[in-house]
TORKOL-4160 file (C-alpha; in steps of 0.2 Angstrom, whole numbers, padded with zeros to 4 digits, m for minus):
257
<pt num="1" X="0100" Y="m0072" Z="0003"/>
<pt num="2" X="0094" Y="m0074" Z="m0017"/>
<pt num="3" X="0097" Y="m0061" Z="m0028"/>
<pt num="4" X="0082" Y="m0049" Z="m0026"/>
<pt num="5" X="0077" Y="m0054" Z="m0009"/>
<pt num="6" X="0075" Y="m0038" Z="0002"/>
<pt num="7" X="0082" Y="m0042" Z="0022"/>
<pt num="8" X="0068" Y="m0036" Z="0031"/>
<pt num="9" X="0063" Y="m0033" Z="0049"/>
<pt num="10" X="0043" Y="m0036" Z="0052"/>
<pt num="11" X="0042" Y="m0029" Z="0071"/>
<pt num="12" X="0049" Y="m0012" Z="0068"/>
<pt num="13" X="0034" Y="m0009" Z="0056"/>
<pt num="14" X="0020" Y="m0022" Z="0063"/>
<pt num="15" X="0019" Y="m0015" Z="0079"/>
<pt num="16" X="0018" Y="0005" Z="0073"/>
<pt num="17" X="m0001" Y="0003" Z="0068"/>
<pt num="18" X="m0015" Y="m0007" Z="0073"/>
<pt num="19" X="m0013" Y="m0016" Z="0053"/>
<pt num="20" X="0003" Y="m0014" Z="0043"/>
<pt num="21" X="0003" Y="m0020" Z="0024"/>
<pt num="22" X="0013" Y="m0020" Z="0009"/>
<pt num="23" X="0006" Y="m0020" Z="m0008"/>
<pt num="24" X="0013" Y="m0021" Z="m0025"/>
<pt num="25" X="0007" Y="m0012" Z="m0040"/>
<pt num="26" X="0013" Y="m0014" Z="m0058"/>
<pt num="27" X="0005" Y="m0007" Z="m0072"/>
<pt num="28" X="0010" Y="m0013" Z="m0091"/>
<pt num="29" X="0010" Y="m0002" Z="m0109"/>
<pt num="30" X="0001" Y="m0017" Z="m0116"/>
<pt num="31" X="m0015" Y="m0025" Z="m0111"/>
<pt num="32" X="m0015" Y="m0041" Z="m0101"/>
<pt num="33" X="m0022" Y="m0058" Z="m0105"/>
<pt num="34" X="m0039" Y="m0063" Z="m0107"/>
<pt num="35" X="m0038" Y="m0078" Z="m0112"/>
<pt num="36" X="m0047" Y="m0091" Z="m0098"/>
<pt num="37" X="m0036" Y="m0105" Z="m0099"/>
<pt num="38" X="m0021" Y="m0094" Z="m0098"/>
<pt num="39" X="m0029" Y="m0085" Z="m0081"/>
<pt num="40" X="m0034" Y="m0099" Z="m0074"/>
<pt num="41" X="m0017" Y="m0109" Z="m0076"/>
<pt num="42" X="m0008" Y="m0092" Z="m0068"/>
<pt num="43" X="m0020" Y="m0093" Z="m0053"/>
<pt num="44" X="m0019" Y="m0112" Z="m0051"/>
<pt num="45" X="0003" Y="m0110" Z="m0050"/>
<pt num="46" X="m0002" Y="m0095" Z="m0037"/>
<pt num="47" X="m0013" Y="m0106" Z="m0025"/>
<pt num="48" X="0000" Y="m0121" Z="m0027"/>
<pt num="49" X="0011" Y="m0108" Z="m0021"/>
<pt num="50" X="0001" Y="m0100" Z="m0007"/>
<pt num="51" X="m0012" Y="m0114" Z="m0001"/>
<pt num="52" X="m0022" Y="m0101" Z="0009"/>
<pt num="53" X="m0026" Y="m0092" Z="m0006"/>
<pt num="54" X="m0041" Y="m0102" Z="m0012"/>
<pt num="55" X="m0055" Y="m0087" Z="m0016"/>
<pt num="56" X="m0057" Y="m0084" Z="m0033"/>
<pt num="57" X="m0070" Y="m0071" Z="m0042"/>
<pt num="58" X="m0074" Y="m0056" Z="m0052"/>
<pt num="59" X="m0079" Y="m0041" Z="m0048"/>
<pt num="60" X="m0089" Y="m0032" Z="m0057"/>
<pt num="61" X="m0080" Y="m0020" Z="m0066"/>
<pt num="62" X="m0068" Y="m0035" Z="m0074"/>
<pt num="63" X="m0055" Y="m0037" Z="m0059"/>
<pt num="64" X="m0050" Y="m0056" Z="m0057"/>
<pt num="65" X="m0047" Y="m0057" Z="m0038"/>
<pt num="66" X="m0037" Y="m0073" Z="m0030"/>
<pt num="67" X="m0035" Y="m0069" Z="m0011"/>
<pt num="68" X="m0033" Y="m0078" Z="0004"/>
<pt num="69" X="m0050" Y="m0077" Z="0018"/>
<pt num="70" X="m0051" Y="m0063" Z="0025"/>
<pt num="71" X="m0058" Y="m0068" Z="0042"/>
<pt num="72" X="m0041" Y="m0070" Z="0053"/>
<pt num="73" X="m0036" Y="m0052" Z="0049"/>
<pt num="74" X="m0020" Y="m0059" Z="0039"/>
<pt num="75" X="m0019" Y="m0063" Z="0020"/>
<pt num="76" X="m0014" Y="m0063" Z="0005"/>
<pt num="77" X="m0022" Y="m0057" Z="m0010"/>
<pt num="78" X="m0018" Y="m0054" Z="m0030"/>
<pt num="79" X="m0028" Y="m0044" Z="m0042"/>
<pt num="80" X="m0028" Y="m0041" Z="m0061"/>
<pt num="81" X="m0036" Y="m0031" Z="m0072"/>
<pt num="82" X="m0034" Y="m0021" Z="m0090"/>
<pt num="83" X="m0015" Y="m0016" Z="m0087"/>
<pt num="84" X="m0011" Y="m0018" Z="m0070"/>
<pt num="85" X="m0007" Y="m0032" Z="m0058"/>
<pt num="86" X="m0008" Y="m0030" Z="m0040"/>
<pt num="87" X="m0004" Y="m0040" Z="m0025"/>
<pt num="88" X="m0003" Y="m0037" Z="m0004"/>
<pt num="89" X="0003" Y="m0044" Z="0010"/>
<pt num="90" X="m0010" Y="m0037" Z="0022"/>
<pt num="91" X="m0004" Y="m0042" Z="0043"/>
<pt num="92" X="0009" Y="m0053" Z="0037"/>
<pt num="93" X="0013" Y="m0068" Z="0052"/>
<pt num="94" X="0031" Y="m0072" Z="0048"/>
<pt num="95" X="0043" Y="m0061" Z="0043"/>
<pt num="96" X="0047" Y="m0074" Z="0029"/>
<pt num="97" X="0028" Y="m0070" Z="0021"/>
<pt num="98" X="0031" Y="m0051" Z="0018"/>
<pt num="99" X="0036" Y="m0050" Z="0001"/>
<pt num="100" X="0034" Y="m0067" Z="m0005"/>
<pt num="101" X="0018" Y="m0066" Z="m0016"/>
<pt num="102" X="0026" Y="m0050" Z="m0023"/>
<pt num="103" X="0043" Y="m0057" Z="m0027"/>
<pt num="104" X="0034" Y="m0074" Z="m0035"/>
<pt num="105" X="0023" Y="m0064" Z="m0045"/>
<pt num="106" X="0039" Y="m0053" Z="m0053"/>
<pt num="107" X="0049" Y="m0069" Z="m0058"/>
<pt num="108" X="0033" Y="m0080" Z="m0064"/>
<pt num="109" X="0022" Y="m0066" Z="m0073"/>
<pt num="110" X="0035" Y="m0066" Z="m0086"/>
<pt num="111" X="0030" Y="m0084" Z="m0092"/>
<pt num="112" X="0012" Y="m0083" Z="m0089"/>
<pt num="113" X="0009" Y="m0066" Z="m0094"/>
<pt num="114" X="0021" Y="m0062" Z="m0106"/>
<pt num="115" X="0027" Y="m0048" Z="m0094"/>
<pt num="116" X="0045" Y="m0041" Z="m0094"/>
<pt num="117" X="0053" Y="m0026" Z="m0090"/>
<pt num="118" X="0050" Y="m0019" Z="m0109"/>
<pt num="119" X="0032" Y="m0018" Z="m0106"/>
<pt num="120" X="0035" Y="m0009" Z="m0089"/>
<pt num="121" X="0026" Y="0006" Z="m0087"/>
<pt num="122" X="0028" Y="0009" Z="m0069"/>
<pt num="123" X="0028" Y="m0003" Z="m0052"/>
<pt num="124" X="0024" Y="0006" Z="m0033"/>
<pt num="125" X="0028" Y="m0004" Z="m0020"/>
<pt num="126" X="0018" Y="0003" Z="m0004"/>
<pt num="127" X="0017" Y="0001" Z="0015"/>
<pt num="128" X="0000" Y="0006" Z="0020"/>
<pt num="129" X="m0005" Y="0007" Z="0041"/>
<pt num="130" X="m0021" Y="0008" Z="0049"/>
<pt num="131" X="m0026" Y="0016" Z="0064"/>
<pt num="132" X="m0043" Y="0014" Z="0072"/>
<pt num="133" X="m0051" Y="0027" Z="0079"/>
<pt num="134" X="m0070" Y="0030" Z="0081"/>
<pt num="135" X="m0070" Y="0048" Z="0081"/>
<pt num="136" X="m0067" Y="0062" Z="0070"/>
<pt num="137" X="m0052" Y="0057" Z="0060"/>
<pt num="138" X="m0048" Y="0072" Z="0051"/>
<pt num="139" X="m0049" Y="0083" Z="0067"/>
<pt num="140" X="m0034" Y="0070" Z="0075"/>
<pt num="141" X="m0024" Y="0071" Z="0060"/>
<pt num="142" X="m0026" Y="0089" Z="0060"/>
<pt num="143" X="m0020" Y="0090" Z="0078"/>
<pt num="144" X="m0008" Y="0078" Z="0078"/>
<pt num="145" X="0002" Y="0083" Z="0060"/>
<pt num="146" X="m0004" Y="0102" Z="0058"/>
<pt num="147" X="m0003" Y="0107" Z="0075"/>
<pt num="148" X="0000" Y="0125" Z="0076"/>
<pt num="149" X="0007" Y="0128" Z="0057"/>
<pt num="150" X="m0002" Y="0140" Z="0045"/>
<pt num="151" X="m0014" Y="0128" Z="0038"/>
<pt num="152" X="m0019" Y="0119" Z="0055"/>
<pt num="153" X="m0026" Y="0139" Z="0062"/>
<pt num="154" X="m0039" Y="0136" Z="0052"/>
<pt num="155" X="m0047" Y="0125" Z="0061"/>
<pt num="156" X="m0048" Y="0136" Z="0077"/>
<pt num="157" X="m0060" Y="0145" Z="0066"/>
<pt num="158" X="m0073" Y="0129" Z="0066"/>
<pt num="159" X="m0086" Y="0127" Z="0079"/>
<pt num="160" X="m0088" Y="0109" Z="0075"/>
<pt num="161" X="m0067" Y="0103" Z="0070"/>
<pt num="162" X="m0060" Y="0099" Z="0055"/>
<pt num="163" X="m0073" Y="0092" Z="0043"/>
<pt num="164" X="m0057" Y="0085" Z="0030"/>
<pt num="165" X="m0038" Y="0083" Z="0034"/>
<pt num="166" X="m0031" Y="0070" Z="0020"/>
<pt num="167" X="m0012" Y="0079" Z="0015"/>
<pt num="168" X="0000" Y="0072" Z="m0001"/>
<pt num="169" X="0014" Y="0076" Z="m0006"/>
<pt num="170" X="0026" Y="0070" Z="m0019"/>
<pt num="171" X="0044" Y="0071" Z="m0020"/>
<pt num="172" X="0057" Y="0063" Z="m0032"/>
<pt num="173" X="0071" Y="0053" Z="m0025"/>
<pt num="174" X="0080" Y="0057" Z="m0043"/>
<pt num="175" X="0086" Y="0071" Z="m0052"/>
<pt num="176" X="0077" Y="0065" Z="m0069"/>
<pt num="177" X="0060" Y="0060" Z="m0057"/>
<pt num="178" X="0060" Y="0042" Z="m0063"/>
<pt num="179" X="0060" Y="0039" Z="m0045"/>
<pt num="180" X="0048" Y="0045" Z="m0032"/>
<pt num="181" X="0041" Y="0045" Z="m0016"/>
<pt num="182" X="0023" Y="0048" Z="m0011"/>
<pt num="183" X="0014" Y="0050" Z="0007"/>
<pt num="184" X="m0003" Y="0050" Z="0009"/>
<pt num="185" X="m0017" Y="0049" Z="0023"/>
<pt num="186" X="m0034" Y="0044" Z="0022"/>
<pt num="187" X="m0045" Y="0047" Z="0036"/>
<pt num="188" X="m0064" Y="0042" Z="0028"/>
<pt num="189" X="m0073" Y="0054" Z="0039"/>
<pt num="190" X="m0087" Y="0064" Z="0032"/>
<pt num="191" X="m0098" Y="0080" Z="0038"/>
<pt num="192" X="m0113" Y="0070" Z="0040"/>
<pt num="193" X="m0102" Y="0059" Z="0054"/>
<pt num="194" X="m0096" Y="0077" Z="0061"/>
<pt num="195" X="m0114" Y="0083" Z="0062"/>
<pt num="196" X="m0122" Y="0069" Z="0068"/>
<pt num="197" X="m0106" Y="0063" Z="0078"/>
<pt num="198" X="m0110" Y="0046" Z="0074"/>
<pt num="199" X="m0095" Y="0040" Z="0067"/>
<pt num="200" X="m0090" Y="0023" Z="0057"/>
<pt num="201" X="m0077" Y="0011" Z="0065"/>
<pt num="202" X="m0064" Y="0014" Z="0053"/>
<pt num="203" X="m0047" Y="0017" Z="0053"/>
<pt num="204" X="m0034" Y="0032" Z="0047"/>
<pt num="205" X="m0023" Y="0026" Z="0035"/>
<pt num="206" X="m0005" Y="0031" Z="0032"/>
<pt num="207" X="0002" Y="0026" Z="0013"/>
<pt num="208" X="0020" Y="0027" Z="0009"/>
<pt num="209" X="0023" Y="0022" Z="m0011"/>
<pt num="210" X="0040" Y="0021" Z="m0017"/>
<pt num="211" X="0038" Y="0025" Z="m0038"/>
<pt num="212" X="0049" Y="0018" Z="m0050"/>
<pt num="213" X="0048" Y="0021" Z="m0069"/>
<pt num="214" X="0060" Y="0014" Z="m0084"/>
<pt num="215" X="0074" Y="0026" Z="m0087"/>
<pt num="216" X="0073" Y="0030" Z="m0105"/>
<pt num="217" X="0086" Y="0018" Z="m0113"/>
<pt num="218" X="0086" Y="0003" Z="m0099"/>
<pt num="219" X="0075" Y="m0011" Z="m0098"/>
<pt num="220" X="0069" Y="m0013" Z="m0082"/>
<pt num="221" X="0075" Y="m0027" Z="m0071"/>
<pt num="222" X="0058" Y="m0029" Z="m0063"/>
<pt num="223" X="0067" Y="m0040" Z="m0047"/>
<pt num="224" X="0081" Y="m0029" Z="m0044"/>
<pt num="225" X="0070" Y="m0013" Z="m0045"/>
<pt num="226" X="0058" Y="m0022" Z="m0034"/>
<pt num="227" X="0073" Y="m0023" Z="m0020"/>
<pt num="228" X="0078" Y="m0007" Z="m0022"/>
<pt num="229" X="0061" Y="0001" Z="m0017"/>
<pt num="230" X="0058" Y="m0010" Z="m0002"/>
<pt num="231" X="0073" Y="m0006" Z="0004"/>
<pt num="232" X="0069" Y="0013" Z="0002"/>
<pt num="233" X="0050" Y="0010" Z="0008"/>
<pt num="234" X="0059" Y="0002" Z="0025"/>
<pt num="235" X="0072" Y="0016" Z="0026"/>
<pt num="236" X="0062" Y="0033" Z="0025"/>
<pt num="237" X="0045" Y="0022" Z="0034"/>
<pt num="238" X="0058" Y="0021" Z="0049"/>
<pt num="239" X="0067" Y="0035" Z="0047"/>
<pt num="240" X="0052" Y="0047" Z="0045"/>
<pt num="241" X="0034" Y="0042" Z="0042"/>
<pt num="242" X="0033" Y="0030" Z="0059"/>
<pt num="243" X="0039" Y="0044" Z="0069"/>
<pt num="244" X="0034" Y="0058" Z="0061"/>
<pt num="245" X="0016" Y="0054" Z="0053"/>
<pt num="246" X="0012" Y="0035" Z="0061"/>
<pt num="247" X="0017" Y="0038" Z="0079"/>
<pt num="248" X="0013" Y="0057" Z="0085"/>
<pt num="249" X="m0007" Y="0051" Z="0074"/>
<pt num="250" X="m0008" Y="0035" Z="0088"/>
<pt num="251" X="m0003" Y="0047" Z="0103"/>
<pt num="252" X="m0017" Y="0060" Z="0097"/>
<pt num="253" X="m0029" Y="0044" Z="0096"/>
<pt num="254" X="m0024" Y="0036" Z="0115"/>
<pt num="255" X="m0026" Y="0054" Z="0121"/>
<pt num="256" X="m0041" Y="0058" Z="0114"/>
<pt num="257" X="m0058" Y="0056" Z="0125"/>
């Protein structure tokens, strides 16, 4: 195994959730090139890299986007803008492709971009998991995560369900909070869906970012940090968020009508 490389098991993750991605963010003090010819010869070494990766624009805002197509529900993809760099790995095919852009991008973004770990600010690495449902989303998560706790009375109060249900919470996994872990949900329902009960074909999705920011008087080791998260991300996602969030969320959604 190289130095860095995270040993990693792909079906106790890709077959929790109807989509199951990773994705690395890393956000510098200092602002990242502009320069063309620099940006282009970054993207050109990415795509010699990863072939399928061949779509390159810019949005509107000033993101540069390289990603893979879309079309086969697995890809990859980079984006870079201001001071951050992002990348994912979204229904990975081989367990080999799971964090392979991400750890590339770590070890090559010094030469192209100038980054190390001086000009750190922060780097999340998260696994993110859909799960479709056509239906009121916030009402499943409600039932499925809330169930009869204080909170989840409330919605015995409603009529028509729960018109919003997207909990967070933060904890640090440090005494000095350099590092922290983060669950999220998103369930893009909407009271005009709940009203109507016309509702999109879109998916609940559960995040779970793993946090790490330089410790005052170290420079960050951007590879080493980067193994150290996934293998935190793949602890507590199998120790707690596939059956405690993931899994009782898909049995709410196979039971409902």
């Amino acid at each position: 195994m190289r130095p860095g490389e995270v040993k990693y098991k792909m079906f106790d993750f890709s077959t929790a959730a109807d989509d199951f991605f990773v994705n690395l963010n890393l956000q510098t003090n200092l602002a990242l090139p502009t320069n063309r010819e620099t940006l282009l010869q970054f993207y050109e070494a990415i795509q010699r890299e990863f072939p399928s990766m061949t779509l390159l624009y810019q949005r509107d805002a000033g993101e540069s986007v390289l990603e893979a197509s879309r079309e086969e529900g697995s890809y990859l993809w980079m984006e870079m803008c201001n001071n951050r760099l992002t990348a994912g790995s979204f229904n990975p095919e081989a367990t080999d492709d799971v964090y392979r852009l991400h750890r590339w991008l770590l070890e090559h973004s010094v030469y192209f971009l100038g980054i190390g770990g001086l000009d750190v600010e922060l780097m999340d690495v998260m696994f993110g998991f859909n799960l479709d449902y056509k239906g009121n989303r916030d009402q499943i998560v409600a039932d499925s995560l809330m169930g009869d706790s204080a909170i989840g009375a409330l919605t015995g109060e409603s009529p028509t369900g729960c018109l919003e249900c997207e909990p967070s919470m933060v904890v640090a996994l440090d005494e000095d909070c350099y590092l922290q872990a983060r669950v999220s949900l998103e369930t893009r329902s909407n009271d005009y869906q709940v009203r109507t009960g016309r509702y999109d074909s879109e998916p609940i999705s559960v995040y779970f970012t793993i946090r790490r920011m330089p410790t005052p008087g170290r420079i960050m080791n951007m590879s080493e940090a980067f193994a150290e998260q996934c293998e935190i991300c793949e602890d507590i996602c199998r120790r707690i968020v596939i059956p405690k969030i993931v899994r009782p969320i898909a049995v709410a959604i196979a039971s409902s009508p």
